[in-house]
MARSE-718105 format. One record per residue (C-alpha): residue number from 1; residue in three letters; x, y, z. Coordinates in Angstrom, 2 decimals. Example, Ala and Ser with C-alpha at 12.3 -4.5 7.8 and 13.67 -1.06 7.14 Angstrom:
{1; Ala; {12.30; -4.50; 7.80}}
{2; Ser; {13.67; -1.06; 7.14}}
END
This chain:
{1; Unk; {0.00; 0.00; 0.00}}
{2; Unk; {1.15; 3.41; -0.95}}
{3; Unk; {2.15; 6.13; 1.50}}
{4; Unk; {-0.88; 8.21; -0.10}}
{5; Unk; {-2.99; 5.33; 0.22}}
{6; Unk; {-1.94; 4.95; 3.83}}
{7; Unk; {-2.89; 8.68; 5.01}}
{8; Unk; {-6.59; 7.91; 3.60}}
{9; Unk; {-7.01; 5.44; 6.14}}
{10; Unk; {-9.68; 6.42; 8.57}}
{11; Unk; {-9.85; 6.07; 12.40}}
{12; Unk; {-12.19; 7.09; 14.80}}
{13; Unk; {-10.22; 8.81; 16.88}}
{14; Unk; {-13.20; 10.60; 18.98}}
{15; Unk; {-13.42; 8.97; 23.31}}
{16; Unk; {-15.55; 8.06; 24.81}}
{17; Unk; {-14.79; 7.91; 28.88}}
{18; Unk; {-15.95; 7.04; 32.58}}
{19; Unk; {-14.38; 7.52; 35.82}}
{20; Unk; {-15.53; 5.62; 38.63}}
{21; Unk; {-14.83; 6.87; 42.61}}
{22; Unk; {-15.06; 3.98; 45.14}}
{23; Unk; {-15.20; 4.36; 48.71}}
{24; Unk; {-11.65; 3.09; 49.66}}
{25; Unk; {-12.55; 2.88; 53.22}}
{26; Unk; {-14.28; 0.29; 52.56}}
{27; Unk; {-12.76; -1.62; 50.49}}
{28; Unk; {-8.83; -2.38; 49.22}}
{29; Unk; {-7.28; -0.30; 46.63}}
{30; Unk; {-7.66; -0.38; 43.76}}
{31; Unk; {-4.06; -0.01; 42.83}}
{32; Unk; {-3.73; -3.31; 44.87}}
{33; Unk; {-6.47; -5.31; 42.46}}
{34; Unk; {-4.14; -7.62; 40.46}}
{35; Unk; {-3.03; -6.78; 37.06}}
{36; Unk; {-5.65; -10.10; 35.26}}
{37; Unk; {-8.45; -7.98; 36.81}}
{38; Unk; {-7.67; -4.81; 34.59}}
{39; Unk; {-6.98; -6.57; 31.76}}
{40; Unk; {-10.33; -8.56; 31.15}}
{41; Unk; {-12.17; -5.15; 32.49}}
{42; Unk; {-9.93; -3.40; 29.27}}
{43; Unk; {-10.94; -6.33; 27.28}}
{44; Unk; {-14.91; -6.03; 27.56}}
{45; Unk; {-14.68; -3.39; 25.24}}
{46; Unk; {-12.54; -5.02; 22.44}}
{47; Unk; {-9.33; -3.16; 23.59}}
{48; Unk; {-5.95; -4.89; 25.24}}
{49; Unk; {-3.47; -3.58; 27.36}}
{50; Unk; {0.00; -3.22; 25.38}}
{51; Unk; {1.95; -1.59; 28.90}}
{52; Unk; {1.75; 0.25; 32.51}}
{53; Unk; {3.91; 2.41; 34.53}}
{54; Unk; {3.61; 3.21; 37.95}}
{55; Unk; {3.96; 5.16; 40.91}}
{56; Unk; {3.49; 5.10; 44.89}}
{57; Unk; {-0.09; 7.41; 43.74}}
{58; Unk; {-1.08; 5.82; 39.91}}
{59; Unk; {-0.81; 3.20; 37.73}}
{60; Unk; {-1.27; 3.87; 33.98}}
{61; Unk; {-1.94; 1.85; 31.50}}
{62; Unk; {-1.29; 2.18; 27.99}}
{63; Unk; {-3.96; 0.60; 25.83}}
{64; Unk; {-4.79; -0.38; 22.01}}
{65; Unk; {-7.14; 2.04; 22.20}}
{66; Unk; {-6.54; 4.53; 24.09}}
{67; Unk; {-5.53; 4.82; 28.32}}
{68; Unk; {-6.82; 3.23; 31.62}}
{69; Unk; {-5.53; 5.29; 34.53}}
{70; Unk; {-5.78; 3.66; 38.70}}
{71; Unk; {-5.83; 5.34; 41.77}}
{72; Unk; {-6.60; 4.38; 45.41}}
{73; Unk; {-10.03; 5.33; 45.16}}
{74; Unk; {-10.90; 5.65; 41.60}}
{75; Unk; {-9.94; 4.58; 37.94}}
{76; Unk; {-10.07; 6.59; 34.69}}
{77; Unk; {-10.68; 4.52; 31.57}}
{78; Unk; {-10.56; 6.75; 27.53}}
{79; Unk; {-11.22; 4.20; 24.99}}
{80; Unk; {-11.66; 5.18; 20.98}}
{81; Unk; {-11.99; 3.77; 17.54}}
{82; Unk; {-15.04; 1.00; 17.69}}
{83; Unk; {-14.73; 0.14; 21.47}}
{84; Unk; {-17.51; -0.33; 23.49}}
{85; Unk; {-16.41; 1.09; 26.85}}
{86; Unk; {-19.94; 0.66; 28.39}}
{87; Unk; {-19.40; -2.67; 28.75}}
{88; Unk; {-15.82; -2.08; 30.82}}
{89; Unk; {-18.33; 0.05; 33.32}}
{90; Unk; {-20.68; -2.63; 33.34}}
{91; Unk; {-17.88; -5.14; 34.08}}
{92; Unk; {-16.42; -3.42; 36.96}}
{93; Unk; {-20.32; -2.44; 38.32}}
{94; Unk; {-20.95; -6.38; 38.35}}
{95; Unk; {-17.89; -7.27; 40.42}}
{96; Unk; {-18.30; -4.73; 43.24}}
{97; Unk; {-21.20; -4.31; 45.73}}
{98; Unk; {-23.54; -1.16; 44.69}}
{99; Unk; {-22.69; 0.27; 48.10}}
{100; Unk; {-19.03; 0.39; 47.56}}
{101; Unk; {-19.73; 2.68; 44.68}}
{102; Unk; {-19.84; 6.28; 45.51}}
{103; Unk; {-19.89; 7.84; 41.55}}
{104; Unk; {-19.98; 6.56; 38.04}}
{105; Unk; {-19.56; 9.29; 35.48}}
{106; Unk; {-19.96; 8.27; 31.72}}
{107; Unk; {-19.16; 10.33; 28.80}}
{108; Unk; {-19.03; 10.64; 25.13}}
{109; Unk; {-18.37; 12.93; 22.57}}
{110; Unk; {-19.69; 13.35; 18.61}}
{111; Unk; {-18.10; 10.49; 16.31}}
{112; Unk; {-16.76; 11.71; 12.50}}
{113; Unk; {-18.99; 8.26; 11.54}}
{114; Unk; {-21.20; 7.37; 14.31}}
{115; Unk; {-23.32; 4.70; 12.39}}
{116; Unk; {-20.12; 2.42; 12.45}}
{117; Unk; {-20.05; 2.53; 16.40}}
{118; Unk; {-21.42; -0.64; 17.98}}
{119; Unk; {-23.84; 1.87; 20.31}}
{120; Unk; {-24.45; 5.10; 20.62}}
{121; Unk; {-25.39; 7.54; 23.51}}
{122; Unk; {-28.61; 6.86; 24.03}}
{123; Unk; {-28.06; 3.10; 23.88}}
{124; Unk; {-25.13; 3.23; 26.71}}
{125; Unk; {-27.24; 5.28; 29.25}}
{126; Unk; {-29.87; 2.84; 28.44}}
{127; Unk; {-27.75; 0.17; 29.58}}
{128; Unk; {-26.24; 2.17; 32.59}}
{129; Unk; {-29.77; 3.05; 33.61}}
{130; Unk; {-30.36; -0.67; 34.22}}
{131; Unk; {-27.77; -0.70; 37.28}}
{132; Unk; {-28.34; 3.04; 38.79}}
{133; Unk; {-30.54; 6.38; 38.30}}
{134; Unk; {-28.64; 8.83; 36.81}}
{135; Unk; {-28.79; 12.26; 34.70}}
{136; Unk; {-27.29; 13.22; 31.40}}
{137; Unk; {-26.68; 16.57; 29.73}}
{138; Unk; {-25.05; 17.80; 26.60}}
{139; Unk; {-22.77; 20.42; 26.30}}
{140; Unk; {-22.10; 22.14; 22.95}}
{141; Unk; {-24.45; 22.64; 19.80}}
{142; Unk; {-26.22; 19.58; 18.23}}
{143; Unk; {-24.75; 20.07; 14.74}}
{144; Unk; {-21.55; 20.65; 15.86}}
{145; Unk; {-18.94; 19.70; 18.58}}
{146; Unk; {-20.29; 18.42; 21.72}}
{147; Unk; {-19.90; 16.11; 24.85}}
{148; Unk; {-22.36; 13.97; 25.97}}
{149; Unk; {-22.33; 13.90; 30.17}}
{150; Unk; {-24.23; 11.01; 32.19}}
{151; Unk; {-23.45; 10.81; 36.10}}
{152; Unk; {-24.89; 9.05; 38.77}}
{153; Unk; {-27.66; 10.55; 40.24}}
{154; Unk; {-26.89; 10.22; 44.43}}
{155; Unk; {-25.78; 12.20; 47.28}}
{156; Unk; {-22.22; 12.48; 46.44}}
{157; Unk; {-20.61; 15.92; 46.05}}
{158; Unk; {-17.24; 16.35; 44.09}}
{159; Unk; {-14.10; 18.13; 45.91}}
{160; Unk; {-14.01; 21.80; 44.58}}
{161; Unk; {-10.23; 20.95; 43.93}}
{162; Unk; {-11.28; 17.89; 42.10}}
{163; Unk; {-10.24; 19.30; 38.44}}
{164; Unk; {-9.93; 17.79; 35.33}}
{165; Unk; {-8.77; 19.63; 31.60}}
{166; Unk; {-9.18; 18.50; 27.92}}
{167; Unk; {-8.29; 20.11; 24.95}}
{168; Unk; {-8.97; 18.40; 21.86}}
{169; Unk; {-7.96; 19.41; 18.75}}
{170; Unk; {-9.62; 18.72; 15.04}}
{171; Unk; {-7.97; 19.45; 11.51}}
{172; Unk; {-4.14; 20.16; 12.66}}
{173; Unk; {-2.26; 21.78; 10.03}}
{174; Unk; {-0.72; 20.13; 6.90}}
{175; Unk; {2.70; 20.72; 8.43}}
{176; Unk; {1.87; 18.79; 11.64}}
{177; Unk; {-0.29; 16.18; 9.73}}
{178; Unk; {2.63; 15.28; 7.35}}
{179; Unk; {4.84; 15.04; 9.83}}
{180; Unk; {2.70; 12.61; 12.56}}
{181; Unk; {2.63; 10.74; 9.40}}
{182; Unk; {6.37; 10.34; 8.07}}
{183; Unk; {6.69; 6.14; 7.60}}
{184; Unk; {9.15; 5.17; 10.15}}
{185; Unk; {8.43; 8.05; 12.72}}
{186; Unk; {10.17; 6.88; 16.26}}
{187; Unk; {8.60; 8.14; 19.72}}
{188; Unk; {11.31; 10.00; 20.23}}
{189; Unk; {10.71; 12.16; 16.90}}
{190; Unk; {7.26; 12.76; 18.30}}
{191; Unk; {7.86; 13.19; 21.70}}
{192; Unk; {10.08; 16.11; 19.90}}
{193; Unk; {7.43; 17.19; 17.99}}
{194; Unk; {5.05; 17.47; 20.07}}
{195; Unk; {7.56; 19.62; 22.85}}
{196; Unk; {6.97; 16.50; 25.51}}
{197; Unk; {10.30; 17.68; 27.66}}
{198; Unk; {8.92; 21.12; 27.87}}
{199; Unk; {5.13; 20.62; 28.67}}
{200; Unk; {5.79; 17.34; 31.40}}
{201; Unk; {9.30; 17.71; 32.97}}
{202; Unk; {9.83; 15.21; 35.20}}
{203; Unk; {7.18; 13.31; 34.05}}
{204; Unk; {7.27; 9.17; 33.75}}
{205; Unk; {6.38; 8.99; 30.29}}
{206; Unk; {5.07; 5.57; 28.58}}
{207; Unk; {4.47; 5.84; 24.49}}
{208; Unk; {3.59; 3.77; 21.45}}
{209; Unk; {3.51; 4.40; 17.69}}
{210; Unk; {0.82; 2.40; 15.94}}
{211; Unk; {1.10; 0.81; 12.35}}
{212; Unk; {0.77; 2.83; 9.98}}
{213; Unk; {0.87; 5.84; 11.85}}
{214; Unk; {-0.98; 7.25; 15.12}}
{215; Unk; {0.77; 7.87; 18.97}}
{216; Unk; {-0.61; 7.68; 22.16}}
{217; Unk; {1.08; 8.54; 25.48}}
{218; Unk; {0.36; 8.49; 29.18}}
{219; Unk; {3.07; 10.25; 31.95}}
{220; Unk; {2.67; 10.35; 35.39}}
{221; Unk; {4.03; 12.12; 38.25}}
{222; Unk; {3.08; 11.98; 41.48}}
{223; Unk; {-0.61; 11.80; 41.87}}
{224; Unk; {-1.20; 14.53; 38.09}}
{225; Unk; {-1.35; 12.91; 34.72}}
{226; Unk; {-1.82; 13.75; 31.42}}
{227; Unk; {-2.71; 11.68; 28.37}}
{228; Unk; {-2.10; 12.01; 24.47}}
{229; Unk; {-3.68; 10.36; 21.96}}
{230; Unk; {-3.18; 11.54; 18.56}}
{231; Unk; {-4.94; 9.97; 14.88}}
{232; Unk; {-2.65; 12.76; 12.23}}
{233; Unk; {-4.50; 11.31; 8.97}}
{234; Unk; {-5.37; 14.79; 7.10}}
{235; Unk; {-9.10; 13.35; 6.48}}
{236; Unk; {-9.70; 13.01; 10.08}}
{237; Unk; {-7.06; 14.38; 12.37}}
{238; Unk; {-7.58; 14.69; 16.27}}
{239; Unk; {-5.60; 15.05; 18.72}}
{240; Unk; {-6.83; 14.65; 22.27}}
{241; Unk; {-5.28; 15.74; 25.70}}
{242; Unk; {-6.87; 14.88; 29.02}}
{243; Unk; {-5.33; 15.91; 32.03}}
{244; Unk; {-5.46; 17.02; 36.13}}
{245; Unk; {-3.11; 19.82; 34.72}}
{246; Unk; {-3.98; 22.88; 33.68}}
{247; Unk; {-4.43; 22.68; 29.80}}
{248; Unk; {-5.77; 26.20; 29.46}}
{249; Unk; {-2.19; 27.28; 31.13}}
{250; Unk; {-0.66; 24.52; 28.49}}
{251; Unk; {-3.31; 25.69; 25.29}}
{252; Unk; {-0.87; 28.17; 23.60}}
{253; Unk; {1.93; 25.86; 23.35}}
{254; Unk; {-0.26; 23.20; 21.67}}
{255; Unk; {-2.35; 25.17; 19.55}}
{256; Unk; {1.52; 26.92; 18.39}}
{257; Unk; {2.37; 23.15; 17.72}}
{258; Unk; {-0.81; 22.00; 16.05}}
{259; Unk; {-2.45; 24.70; 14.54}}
{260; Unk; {-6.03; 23.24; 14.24}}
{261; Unk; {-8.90; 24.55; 12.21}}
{262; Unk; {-11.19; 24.44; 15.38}}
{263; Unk; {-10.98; 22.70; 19.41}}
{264; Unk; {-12.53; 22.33; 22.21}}
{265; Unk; {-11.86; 22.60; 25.58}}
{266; Unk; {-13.20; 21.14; 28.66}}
{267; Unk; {-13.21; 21.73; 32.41}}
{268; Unk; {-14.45; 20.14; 35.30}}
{269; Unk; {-14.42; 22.48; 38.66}}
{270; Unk; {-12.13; 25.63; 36.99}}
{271; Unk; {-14.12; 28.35; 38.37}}
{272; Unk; {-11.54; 30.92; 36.58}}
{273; Unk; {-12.04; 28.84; 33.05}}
{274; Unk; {-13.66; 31.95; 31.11}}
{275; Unk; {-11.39; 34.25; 32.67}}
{276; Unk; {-8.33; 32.05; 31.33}}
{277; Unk; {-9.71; 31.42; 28.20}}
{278; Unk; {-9.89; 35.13; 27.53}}
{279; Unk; {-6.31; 35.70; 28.12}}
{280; Unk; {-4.30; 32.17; 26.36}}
{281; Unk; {-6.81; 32.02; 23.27}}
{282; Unk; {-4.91; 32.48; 20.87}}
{283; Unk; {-6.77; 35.93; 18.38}}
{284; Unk; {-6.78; 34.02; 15.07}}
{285; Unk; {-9.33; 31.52; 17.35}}
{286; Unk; {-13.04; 32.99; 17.59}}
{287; Unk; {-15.46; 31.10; 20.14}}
{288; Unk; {-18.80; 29.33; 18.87}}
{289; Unk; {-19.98; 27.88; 21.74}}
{290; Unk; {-19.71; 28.23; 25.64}}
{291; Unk; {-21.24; 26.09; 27.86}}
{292; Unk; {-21.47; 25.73; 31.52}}
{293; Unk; {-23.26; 24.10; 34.11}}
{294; Unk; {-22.85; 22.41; 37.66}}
{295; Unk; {-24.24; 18.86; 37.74}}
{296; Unk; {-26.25; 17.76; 40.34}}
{297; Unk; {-22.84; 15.55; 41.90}}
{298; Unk; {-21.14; 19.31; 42.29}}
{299; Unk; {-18.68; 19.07; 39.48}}
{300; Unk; {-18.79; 22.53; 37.47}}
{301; Unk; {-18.47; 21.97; 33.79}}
{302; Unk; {-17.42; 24.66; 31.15}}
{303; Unk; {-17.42; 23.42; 27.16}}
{304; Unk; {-15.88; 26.01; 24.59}}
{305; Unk; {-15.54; 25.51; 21.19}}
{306; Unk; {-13.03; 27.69; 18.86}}
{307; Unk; {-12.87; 28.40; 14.83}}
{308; Unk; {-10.43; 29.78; 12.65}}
{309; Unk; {-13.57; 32.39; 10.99}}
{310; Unk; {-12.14; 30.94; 7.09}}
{311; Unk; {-13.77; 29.73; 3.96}}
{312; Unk; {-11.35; 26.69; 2.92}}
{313; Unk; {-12.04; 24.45; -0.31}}
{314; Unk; {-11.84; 21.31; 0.36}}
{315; Unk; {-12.61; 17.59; -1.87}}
{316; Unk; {-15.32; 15.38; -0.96}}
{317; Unk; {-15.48; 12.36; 1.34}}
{318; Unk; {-16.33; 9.34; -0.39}}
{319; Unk; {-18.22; 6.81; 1.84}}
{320; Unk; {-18.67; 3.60; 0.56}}
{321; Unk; {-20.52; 0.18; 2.14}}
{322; Unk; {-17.93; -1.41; 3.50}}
{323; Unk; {-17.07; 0.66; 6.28}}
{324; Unk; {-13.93; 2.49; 5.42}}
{325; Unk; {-13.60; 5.99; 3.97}}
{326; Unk; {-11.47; 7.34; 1.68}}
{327; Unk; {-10.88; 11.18; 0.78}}
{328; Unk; {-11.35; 11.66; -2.79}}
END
């Protein structure tokens, strides 16, 4: 297959997510549950674990599709492409008494080809509904970018200092996409690339390159984290950071690096978010959307989308039957 023919391959690249607090009182931690345990919850949803890293606060591991981050008292789990994370959530749910459980969140955001997703939305709440009450929200337009939200619907309250960032980015420039797609690109080209050293110093850093191209990359240190996971194919780029560190502080940087036609960003418990935004966006970037709301489980959650305001020319997308799509 031809290097042309390779950058026409199309991946879904868009997460979907949960995060699931336990009450560790009760219960050992989960950084203690053996390794087998993880790795049949990871495989639920047609995803494997390829490798981990650790520290005395996290273990991380790095997945086919995507990350699965452990705490004490709560795990993180981003999966992507045609994964059906629901069932991971439904897994872990079926192994652990109801009361142990103090939140479930569940999230998704718009697919580039949602009809070739095993569920959608509506179908995973559905399912989710079936073990606990909950509530679900959107954030962002219909016909555009957006995040789907559903949460457990009980008497917990999230810690105001509980915050999480994510800055994802669609349409990076030609420069960046030609480059994430160079045959024979090493992690340490990316890592390069992408300015690792500079934005996580001192960070435990754990990376793949997948065949034919695409990166993903979890670091840790200490109890923060941040996660990449990039799909550089010019017919579909995204590029997707998720992270307890301060991505509106970190925007510039990657928006210098990627230059995307639009992104969004998303914060849970930044009480300062609009006030940052107004100061790191970049001008060329114009704002189409701002959302924000606090859920019912106390997490405050801002949504912004941003546009370069240009009329481009573009070819059609050709989809055919089979599933895959190719850029005419």
């Amino acid at each position: 297959m031809s290097h042309f023919e390779d950058r026409r391959l199309f991946f879904e690249g868009s997460e979907k997510k949960a995060e699931i607090h336990i009450d560790a009182s009760q219960l050992n931690l989960l950084t203690d549950i053996n390794y087998d345990f993880w790795c049949e919850l990871v495989s639920c949803c047609n995803a494997q674990i390829l490798s981990f890293i650790e520290n005395p606060y996290c273990k991380a591991f790095l997945l086919s599709e995507s990350s699965l981050f452990v705490w004490q008292d709560r795990f993180l789990i981003l999966t992507c492409g045609q994964t059906h994370l629901v069932n991971s959530v439904s897994f872990f749910l079926n192994n652990f008494d109801n009361a142990l459980i103090k939140q479930v969140i569940y999230q998704r955001k718009n697919e580039y080809f949602s009809q070739a997703q095993p569920s959608c939305f509506g179908d995973d709440i559905k399912m989710l509904s079936n073990i606990f009450s909950g509530r679900a929200y959107r954030f962002g337009e219909l016909d555009s970018h957006h995040n789907y939200i559903f949460h457990q619907d009980n008497e917990y309250q999230a810690d105001i200092n509980d915050k999480t960032y994510e800055l994802l980015a669609y349409q990076i420039s030609k420069h960046a996409s030609e480059h994430l797609t160079q045959a024979n690109l090493t992690k340490e080209q990316i890592r390069t690339f992408l300015c690792i050293d500079e934005l996580l110093p001192n960070f435990i850093i754990d990376d793949y390159v997948f065949d034919p191209y695409g990166y993903s990359l979890n670091a840790i240190k200490d109890d923060q984290y941040l996660t990449i996971h990039v799909t550089p194919q010019d017919s579909s780029s995204y590029i997707s950071f998720e992270s307890n560190l301060n991505l509106l502080e970190l925007a510039p940087k990657i928006l210098q690096i990627l230059k995307p036609v639009s992104f969004d960003l998303l914060a849970f418990n930044e009480a300062a978010f609009e006030d940052q935004i107004n100061t790191v966006i970049p001008d060329q970037y114009v704002s189409s959307s701002l959302v924000c709301n606090t859920l019912s489980n106390g997490y405050l959650v801002h949504f912004a989308n941003f546009i370069q305001p240009q009329t481009s020319f573009t070819k059609p997308v050709m989809l055919d039957i089979s599933g895959e799509h190719h850029a005419l």
